[in-house]
C-alpha positions in Angstrom: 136.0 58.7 108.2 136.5 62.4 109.6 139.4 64.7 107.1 141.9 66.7 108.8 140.6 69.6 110.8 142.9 72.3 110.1 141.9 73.1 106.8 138.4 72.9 107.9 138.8 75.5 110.7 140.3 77.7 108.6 137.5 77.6 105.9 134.7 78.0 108.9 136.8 80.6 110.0 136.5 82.5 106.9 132.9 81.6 106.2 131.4 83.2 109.7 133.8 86.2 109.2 133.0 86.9 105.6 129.3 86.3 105.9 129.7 88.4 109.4 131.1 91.3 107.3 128.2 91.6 105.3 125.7 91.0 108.0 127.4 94.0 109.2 127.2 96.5 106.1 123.6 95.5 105.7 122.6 96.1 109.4 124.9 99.7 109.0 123.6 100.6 105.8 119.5 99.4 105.6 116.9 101.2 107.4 115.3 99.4 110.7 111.8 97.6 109.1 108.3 97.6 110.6 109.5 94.7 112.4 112.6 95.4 113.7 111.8 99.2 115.1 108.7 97.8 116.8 110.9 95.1 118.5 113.6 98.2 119.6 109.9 99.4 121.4 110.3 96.2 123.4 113.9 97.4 124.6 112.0 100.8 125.8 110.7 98.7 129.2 112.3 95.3 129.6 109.5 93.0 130.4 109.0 89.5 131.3 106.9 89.1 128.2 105.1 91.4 125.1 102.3 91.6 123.4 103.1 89.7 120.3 106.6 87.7 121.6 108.2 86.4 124.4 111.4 89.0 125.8 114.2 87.6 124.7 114.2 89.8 121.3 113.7 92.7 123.7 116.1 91.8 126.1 119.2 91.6 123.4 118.1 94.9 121.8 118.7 96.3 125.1 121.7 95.1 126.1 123.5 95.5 122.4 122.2 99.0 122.4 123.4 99.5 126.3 119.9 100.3 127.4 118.5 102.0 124.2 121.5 104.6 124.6 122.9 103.6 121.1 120.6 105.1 118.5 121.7 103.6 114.9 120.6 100.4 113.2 123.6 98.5 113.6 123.7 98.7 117.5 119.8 97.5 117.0 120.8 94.6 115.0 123.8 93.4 116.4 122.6 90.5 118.4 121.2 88.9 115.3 124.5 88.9 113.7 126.4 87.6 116.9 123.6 84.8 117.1 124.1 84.2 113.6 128.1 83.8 113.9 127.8 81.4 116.3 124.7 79.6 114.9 127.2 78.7 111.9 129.6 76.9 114.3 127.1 75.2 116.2 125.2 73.9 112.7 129.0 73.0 111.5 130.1 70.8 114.6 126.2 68.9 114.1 127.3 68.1 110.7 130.9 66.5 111.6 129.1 64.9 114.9 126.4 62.7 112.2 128.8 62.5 109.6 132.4 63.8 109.0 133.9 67.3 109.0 133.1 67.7 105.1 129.5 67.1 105.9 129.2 70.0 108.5 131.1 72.3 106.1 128.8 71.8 103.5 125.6 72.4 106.1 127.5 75.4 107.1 127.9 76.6 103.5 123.6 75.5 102.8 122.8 77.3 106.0 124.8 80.7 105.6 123.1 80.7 101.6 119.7 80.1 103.1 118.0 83.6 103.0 116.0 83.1 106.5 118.8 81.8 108.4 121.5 84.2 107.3 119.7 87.5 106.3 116.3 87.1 108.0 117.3 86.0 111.0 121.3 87.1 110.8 120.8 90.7 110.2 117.6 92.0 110.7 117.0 91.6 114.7 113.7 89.1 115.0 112.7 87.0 117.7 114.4 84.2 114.9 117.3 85.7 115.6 117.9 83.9 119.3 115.0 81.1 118.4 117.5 79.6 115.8 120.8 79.4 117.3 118.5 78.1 120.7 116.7 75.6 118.4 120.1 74.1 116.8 121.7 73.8 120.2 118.9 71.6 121.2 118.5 69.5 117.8 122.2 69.0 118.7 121.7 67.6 122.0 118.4 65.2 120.1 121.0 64.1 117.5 123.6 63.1 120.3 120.4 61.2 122.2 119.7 59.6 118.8 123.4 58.4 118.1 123.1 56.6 122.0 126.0 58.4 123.4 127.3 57.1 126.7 125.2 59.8 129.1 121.8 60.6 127.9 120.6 61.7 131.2 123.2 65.3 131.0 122.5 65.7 127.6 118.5 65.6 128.5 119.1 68.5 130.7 120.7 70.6 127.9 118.0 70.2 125.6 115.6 71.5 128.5 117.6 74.3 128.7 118.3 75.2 124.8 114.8 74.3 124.5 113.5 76.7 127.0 115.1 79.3 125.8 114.4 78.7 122.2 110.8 79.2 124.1 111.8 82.5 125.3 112.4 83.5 122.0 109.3 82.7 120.3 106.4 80.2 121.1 107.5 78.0 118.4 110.6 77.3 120.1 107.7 74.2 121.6 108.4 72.6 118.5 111.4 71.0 119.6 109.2 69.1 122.5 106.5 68.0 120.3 109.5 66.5 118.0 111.5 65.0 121.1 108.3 63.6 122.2 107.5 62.1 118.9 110.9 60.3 119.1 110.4 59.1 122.5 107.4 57.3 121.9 108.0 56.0 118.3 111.4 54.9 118.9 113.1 55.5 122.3 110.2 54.3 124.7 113.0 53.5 127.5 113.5 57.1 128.0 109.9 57.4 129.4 111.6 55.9 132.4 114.8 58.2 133.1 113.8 61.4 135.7 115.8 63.3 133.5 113.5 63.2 130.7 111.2 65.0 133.4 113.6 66.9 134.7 114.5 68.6 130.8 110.9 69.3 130.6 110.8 71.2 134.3 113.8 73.0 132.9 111.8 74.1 130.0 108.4 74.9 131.9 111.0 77.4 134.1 111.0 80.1 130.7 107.4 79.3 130.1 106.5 80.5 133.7 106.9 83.8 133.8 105.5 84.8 129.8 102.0 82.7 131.7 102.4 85.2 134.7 102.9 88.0 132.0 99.7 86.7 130.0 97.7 86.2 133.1 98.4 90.1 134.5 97.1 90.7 130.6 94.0 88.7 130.3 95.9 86.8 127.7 96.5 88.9 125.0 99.6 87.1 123.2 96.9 84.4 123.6 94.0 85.6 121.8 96.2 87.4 119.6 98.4 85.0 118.0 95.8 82.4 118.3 93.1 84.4 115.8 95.9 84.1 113.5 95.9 80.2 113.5 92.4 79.3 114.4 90.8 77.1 112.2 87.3 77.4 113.3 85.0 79.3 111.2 87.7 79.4 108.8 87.0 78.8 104.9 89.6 77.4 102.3 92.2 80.0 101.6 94.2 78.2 98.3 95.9 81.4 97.6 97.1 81.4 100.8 98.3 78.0 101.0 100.3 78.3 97.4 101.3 81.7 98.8 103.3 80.0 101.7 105.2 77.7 99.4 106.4 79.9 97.2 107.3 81.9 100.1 109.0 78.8 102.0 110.6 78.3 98.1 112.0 82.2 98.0 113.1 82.3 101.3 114.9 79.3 102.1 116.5 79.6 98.7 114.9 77.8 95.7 118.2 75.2 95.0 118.4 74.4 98.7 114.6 73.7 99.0 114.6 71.8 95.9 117.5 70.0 97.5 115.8 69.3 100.5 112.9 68.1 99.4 114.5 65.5 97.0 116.1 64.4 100.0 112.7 63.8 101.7 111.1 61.7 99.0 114.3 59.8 99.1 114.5 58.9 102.5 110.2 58.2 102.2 111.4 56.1 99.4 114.1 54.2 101.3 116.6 55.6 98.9 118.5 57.4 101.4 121.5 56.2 102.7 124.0 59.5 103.8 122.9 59.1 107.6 122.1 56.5 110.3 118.3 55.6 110.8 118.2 56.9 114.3 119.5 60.2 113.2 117.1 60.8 110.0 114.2 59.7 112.7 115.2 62.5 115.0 115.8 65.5 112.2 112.4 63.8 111.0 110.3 64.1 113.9 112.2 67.8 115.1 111.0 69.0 111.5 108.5 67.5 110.0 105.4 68.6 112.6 106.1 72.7 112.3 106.6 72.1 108.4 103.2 70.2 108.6 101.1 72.5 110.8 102.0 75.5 109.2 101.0 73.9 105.4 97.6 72.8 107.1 97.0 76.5 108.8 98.1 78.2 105.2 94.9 77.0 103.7 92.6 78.6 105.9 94.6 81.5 107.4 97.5 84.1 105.2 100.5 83.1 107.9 104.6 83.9 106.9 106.5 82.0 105.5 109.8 82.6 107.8 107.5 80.9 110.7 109.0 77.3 109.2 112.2 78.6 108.9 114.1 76.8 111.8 112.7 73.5 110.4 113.9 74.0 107.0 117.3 75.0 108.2 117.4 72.4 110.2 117.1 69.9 107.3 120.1 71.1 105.6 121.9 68.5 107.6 120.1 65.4 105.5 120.7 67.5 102.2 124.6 67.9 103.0 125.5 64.5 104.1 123.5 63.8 100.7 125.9 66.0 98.7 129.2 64.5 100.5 128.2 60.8 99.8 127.7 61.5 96.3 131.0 63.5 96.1 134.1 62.1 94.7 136.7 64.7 95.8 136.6 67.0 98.5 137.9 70.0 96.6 134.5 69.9 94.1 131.9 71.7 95.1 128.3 70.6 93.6 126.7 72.2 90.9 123.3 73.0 93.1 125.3 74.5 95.7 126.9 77.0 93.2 123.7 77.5 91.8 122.6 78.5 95.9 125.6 80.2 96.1 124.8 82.4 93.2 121.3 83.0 93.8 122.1 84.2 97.3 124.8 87.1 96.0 122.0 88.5 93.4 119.2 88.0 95.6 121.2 90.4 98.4 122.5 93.0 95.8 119.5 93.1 94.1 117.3 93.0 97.0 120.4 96.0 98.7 119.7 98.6 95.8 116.3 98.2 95.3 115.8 99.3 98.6 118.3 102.0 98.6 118.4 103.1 94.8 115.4 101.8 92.8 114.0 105.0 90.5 110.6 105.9 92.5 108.3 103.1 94.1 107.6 99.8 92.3 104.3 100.3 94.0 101.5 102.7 94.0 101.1 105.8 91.8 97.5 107.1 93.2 98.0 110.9 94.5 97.1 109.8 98.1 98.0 106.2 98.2 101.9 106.7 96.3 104.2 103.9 97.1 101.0 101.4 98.1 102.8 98.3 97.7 105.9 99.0 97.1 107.5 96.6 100.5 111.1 98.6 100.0 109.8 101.8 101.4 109.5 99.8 104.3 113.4 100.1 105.0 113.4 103.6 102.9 113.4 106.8 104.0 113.0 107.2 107.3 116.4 108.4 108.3 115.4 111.1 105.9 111.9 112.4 107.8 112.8 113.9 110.4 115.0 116.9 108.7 111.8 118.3 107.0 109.3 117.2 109.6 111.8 118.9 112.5 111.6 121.9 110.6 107.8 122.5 110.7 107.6 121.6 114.3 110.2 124.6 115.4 108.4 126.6 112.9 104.9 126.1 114.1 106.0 126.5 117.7 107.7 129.4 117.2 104.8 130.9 115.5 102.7 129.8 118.2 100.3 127.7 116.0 101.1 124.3 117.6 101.8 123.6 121.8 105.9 122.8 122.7 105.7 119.1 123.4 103.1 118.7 120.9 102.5 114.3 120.2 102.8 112.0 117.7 99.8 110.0 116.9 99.0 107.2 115.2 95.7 104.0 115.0 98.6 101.6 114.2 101.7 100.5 115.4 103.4 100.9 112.1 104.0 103.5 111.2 103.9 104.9 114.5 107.6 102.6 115.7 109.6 104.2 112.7 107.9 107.7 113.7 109.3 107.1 117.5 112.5 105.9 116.5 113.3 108.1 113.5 111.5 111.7 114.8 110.2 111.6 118.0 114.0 110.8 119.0 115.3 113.9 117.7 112.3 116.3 118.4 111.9 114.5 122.0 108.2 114.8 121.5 106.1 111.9 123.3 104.0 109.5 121.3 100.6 107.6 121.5 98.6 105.2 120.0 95.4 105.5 119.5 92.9 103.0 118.4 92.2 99.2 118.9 94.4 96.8 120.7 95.0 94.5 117.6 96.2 98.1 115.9 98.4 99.1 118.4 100.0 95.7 119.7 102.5 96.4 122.4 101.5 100.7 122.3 97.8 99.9 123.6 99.5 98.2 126.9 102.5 100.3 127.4 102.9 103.5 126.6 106.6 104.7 125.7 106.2 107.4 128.2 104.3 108.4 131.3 102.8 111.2 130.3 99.9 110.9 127.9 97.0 112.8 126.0 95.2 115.0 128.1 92.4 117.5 127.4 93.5 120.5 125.2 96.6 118.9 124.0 97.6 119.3 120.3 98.9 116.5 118.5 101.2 115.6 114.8 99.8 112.8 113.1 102.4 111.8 110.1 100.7 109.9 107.8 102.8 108.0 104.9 101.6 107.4 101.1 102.2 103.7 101.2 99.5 103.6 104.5 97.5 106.2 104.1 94.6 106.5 106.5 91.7 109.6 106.4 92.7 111.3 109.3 89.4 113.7 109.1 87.8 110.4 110.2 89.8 108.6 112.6 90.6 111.5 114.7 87.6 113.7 113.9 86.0 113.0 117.2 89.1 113.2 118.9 89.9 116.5 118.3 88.3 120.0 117.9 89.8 121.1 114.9 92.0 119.2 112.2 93.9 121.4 109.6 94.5 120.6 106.4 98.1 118.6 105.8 101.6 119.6 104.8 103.1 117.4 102.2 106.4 116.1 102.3 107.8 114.7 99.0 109.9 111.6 99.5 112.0 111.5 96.1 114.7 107.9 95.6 117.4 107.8 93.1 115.9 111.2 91.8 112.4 110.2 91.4 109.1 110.4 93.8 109.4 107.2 95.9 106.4 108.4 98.4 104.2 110.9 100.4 104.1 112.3 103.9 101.8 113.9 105.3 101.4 116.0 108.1 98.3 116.9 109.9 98.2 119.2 112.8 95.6 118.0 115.5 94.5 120.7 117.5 92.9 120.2 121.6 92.5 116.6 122.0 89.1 115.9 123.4 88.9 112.7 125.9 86.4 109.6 125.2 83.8 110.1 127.5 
């Protein structure tokens, strides 16, 4: 029986616009990561496709920072957190749809404490960041399929859609076929003969059309990429790996709500389970299960991350919050595990906020040439910082002469080489290049960021950080007739040395021949 919805509005309402609040001071106040700064590349040159993703990452970047014209983080990011607001809604209306207004509350509640979902996904700008609210719309439309509502056939054609574009995202976005066609034939065999079952699927093979034209014009490179990282040929047994991903999976779906979840599983294995209809738990089944499945298999013989199963996970907070309002006697309780979730959520973000702002030094690291080597923080740290010092010896060595006007930035991979273009080469209007192998460089081997690129005689910067140190003196040695030694840059946090630049002036660039 559904419980007035006013007070439930009201509480949704505050929910998306607290957790929207924070979104927003951590996209204003955090650096862009390796991530998210290579992604702003995408917005660069709107494309039908990338080298790593599908363009729909790309695409919101662009339009949130009005064609790249906004330079700070929180323009970057904003997409993520809009997507992320109305994710929230979309995840609380599924829960009163299977169960009761209480029940969507609570999945609200699990999914906005859920690390990938809310800060992952809901502030940093991923292609996770459209793939989830995409992937929720269509389990939506599954779930109203599975409860037999009174028009399958329209509902059909708004999974093709949500599922297309949860395909435009990210590849995994397929998922959500391989689940609806697991349904179909275990369960729901009659849709086999409804042309709108076809007719979803031609809606989805639409978005998947032009990333094949993209991949075909590029000799498949998202293909043999991505698919080097899955392969299981010629692969040995990774354990490490494997136990890697779960505790990942266990950290960043938040350790209470995993537990949760996972109880719920062996209870509904059990036949123990009794919060939700059988035709519902078969659907959330069969749209989960497959991606949790696949990635556990692949994690034994290849390292993969563990936000790759995130839309799954989130998607089983649904079982684990009609779970928690069956077994609650009054409305105005809230279960111990989800304070617990709660909890761990705050300290995990504070924590997780000043070490990456404020921690002494580097938790990594302290080799001379290698300082900050582990340490992931310096990641988001610093960079808004570099290009002070760094803009300061490029005036000064052009106006002594000992560097050309114009001079690049170079760099084998494509972090660093994102943060340098967003954070320096912005404000010195230099040009940048890649150089090195195609799996280095990713989307930099295939399109340069401008037109003009290293010609014969050219000098060049090449900013090397602590934390990824490279010998310069042998990947550019060739490339160049004369390297001088570098200029260091000390990086200090909260007082104390954090990390390393340096600065290595390339002189005439010589051409492969």
């Amino acid at each position: 029986m559904d419980f007035p919805y006013r007070p439930y509005t009201r509480q949704l309402a505050y929910l998306i616009g607290i957790s929207s609040v924070l979104h927003l001071f951590l996209a204003y106040s955090l650096p862009l990561g390796n991530d998210e700064v290579y992604y702003w590349t995408y917005a660069l040159h709107p494309s039908w496709s990338y080298f790593d993703h599908p363009p729909l990452v790309g695409w919101s970047i662009w339009l949130t920072t009005l064609g790249i014209a906004l330079h700070q983080e929180l323009w970057v990011r904003l997409s993520a957190i809009i997507y992320s607001a109305i994710s929230t809604y979309v995840v609380f209306d599924t829960g009163r749809m299977l169960r009761n207004l209480h029940t969507g509350w609570i999945a609200a509640l699990l999914f906005q404490c859920m690390l990938y979902s809310s800060i992952i996904a809901g502030v940093f700008i991923l292609p996770d960041s459209p793939q989830l609210l995409f992937w929720w719309l269509a389990l939506r439309s599954l779930l109203k399929l599975s409860n037999h509502i009174d028009h399958p056939q329209k509902e059909w054609l708004w999974f093709g859609l949500w599922a297309g574009l949860a395909t435009f995202s990210k590849i995994h976005g397929l998922f959500l076929w391989l689940g609806a066609g697991l349904y179909v034939l275990l369960f729901q065999r009659q849709y086999l003969k409804q042309i709108q079952f076809y007719l979803a699927g031609l809606i989805s093979l639409l978005f998947l059309i032009p990333i094949l034209l993209w991949n075909i014009q590029h000799h498949f490179i998202t293909y043999s990429y991505h698919s080097q990282r899955v392969s299981l040929l010629h692969a040995g047994l990774h354990p490490i790996d494997f136990f890697t991903e779960l505790i990942g999976e266990f950290v960043y779906q938040n350790p209470f709500i995993y537990v949760l979840i996972w109880w719920c599983l062996i209870k509904i294995f059990r036949g123990k389970y009794t919060a939700l209809k059988n035709t519902q738990l078969r659907m959330l089944l069969c749209s989960s299960l497959p991606l949790i499945s696949v990635l556990l298999v692949v994690s034994w013989f290849h390292r993969i991350l563990p936000h790759w199963s995130g839309p799954a996970y989130s998607s089983l907070v649904l079982i684990a919050a009609a779970y928690l309002d069956e077994r609650m006697t009054s409305r105005l309780h809230i279960p111990s595990i989800l304070k617990w979730a709660i909890g761990y959520f705050i300290v995990v973000i504070i924590v997780g906020w000043w070490s990456i702002l404020f921690y002494p030094g580097t938790l990594g690291s302290r080799d001379p040439m290698q300082y900050g080597s582990g340490d992931f923080t310096l990641d988001m740290y610093g960079w808004r910082q570099i290009h002070r010092p760094f803009q300061q010896i490029y005036e000064t060595d052009i106006r002594e002469r000992r560097m050309q006007e114009g001079a690049f930035i170079i760099s084998n991979k494509w972090f660093p080489l994102a943060h340098e273009q967003f954070y320096v080469a912005w404000y010195t209007h230099q040009p940048v290049q890649g150089i090195g192998a195609a799996d280095d460089l990713h989307e930099y081997a295939i399109n340069p960021p401008q037109h003009r690129q290293l010609q014969a005689g050219d000098d060049a910067y090449c900013i090397v950080p602590s934390n990824y140190f490279i010998d310069v003196m042998s990947t550019y040695g060739k490339s160049f007739e004369h390297i001088d030694d570098p200029v260091i840059i000390l990086q200090y946090r909260n007082n104390q040395l954090a990390r390393k630049f340096f600065v290595y002036r390339l002189h005439h660039y010589l051409p492969p021949r």
